[in-house]
PAZAPA-4460 file (N, C-alpha, C; in steps of 0.05 Angstrom, whole numbers, plus 32768, in hexadecimal, padded with zeros to 4 digits):
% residues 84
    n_x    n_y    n_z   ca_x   ca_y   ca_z    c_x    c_y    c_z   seq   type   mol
   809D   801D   7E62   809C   800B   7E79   8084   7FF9   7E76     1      X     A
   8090   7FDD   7E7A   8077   7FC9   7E79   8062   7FD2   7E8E     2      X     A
   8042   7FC3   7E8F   8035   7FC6   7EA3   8040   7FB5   7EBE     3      X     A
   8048   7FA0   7EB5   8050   7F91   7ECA   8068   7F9D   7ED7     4      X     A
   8077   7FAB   7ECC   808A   7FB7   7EDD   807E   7FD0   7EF1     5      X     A
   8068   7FD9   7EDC   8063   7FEF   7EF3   8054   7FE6   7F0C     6      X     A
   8045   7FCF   7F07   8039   7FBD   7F1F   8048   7FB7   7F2B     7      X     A
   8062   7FAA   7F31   807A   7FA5   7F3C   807A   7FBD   7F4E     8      X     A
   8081   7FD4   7F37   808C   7FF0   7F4B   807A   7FF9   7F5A     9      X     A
   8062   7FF7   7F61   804A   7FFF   7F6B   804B   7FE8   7F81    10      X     A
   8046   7FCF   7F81   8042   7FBE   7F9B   8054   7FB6   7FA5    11      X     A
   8078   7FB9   7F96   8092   7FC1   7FA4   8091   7FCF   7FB9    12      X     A
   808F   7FEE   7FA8   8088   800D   7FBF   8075   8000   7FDE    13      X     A
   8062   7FFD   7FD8   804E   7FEF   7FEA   8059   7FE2   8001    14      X     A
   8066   7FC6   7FF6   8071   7FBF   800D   8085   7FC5   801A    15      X     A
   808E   7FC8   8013   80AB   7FE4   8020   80A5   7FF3   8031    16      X     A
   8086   7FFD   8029   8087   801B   803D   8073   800E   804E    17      X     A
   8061   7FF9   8053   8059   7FE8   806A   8073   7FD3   8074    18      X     A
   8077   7FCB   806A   8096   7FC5   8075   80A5   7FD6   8088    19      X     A
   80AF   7FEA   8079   80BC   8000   808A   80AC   800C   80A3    20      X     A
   8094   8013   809E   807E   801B   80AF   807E   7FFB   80CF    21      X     A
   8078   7FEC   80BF   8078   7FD7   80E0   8095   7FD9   80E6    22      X     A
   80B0   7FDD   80E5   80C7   7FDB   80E5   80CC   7FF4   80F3    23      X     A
   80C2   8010   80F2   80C5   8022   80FE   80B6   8023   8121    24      X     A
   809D   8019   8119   8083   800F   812F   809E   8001   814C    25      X     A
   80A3   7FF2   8137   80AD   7FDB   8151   80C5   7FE0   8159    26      X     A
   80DE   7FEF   8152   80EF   7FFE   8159   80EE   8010   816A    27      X     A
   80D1   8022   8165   80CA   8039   8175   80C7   8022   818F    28      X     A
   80B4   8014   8189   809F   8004   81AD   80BB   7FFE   81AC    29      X     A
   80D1   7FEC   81A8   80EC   7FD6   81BA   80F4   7FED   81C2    30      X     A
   80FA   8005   81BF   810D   801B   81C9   8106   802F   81D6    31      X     A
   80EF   8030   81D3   80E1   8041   81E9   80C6   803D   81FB    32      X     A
   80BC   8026   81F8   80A0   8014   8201   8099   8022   8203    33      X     A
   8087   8039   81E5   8076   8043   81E6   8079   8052   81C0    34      X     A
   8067   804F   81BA   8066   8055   8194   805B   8079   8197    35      X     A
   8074   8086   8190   8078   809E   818A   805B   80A9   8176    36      X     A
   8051   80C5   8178   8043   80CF   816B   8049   80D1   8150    37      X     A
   8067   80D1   814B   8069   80E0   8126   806C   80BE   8127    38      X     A
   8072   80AB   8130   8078   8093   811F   8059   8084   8112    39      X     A
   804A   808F   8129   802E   8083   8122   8025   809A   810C    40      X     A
   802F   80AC   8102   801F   80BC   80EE   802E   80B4   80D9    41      X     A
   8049   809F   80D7   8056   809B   80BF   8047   8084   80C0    42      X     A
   803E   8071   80D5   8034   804F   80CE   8017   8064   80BD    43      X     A
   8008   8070   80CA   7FF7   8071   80C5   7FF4   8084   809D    44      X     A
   8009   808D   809F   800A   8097   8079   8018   8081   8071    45      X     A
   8022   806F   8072   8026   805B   8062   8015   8044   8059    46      X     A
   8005   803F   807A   7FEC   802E   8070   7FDA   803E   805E    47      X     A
   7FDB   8058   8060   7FC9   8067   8045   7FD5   805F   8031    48      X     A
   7FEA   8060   802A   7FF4   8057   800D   7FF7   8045   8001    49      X     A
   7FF9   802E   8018   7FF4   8013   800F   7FD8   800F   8001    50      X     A
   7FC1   8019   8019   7FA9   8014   8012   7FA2   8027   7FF9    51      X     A
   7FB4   8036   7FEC   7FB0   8045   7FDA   7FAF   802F   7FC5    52      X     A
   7FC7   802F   7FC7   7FDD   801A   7FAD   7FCF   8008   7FA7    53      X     A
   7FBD   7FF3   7FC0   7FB2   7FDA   7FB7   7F98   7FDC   7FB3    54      X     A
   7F8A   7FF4   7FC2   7F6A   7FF7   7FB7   7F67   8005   7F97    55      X     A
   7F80   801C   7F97   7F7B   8026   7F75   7F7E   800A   7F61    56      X     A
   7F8D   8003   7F63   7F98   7FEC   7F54   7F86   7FD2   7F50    57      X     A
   7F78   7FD6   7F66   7F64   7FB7   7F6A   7F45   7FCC   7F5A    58      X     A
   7F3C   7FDF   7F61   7F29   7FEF   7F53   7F2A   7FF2   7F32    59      X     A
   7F40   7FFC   7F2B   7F46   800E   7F0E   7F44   7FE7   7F03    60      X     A
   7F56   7FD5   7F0B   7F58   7FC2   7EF9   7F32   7FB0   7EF5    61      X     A
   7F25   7FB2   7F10   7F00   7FAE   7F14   7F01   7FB8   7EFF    62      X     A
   7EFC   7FD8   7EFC   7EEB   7FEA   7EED   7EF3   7FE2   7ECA    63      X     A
   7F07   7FDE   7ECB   7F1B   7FDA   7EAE   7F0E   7FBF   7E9F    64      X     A
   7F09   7FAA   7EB7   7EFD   7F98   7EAC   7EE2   7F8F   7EAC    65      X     A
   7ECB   7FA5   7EBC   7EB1   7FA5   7EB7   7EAE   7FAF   7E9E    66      X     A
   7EC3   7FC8   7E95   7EB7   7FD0   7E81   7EBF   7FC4   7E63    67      X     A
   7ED2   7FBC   7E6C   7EDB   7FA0   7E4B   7ECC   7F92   7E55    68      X     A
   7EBC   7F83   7E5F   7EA5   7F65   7E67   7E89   7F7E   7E4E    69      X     A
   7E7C   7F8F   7E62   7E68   7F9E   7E50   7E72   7FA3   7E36    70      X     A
   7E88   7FAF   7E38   7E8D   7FB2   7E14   7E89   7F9C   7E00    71      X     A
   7E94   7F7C   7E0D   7E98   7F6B   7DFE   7E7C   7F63   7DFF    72      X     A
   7E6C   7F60   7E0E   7E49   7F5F   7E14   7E3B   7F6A   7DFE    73      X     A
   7E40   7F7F   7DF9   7E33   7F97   7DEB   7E3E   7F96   7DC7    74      X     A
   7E56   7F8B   7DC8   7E6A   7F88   7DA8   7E51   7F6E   7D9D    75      X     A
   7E53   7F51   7DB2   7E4B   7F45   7DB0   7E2C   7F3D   7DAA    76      X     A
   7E13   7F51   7DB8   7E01   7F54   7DB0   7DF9   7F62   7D97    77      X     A
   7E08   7F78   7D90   7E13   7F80   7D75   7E0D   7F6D   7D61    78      X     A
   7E24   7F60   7D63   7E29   7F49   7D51   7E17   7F31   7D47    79      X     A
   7E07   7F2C   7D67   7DFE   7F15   7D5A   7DD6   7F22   7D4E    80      X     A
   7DD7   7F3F   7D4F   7DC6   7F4A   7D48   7DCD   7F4E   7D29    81      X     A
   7DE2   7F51   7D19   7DE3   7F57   7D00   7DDE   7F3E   7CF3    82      X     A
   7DE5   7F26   7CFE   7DEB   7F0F   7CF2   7DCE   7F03   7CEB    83      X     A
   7DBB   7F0B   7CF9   7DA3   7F06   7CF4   7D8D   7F16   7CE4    84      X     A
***
């Protein structure tokens, strides 16, 4: 599986289940003008997973690219140390 596909399947999932999550919210309030306890514990695990999906993903790719920036920093001081 490409990476880009698995990015797809990851911020796909995501919006779906905040999607689904406000879609359940507002069903519950039109039908009973008042938001049920288990619906607010599904809005509220889905916004966990969202915020999962987009803070791992926004972190791992940071961390991924501080540390190729230092590596290439470090190859590079390397280099222009032999040359001299």
């Amino acid at each position: 599986m490409k990476q880009n596909t698995k990015d797809w399947l990851q911020y796909g999932s995501a919006l779906a289940m905040l999607a689904s999550a406000i879609i359940i919210a507002v069903i519950n309030f039109l039908l009973e003008h008042l938001i049920h306890s288990s619906v607010l514990v599904y809005v509220s695990e889905a916004l966990a997973f969202v915020a999962a999906v987009f803070g791992i993903a926004t972190y791992t790719n940071h961390k991924i690219r501080q540390l190729g920036d230092r590596l290439r920093d470090e190859l590079s001081d390397e280099f222009s140390h032999d040359k001299q």
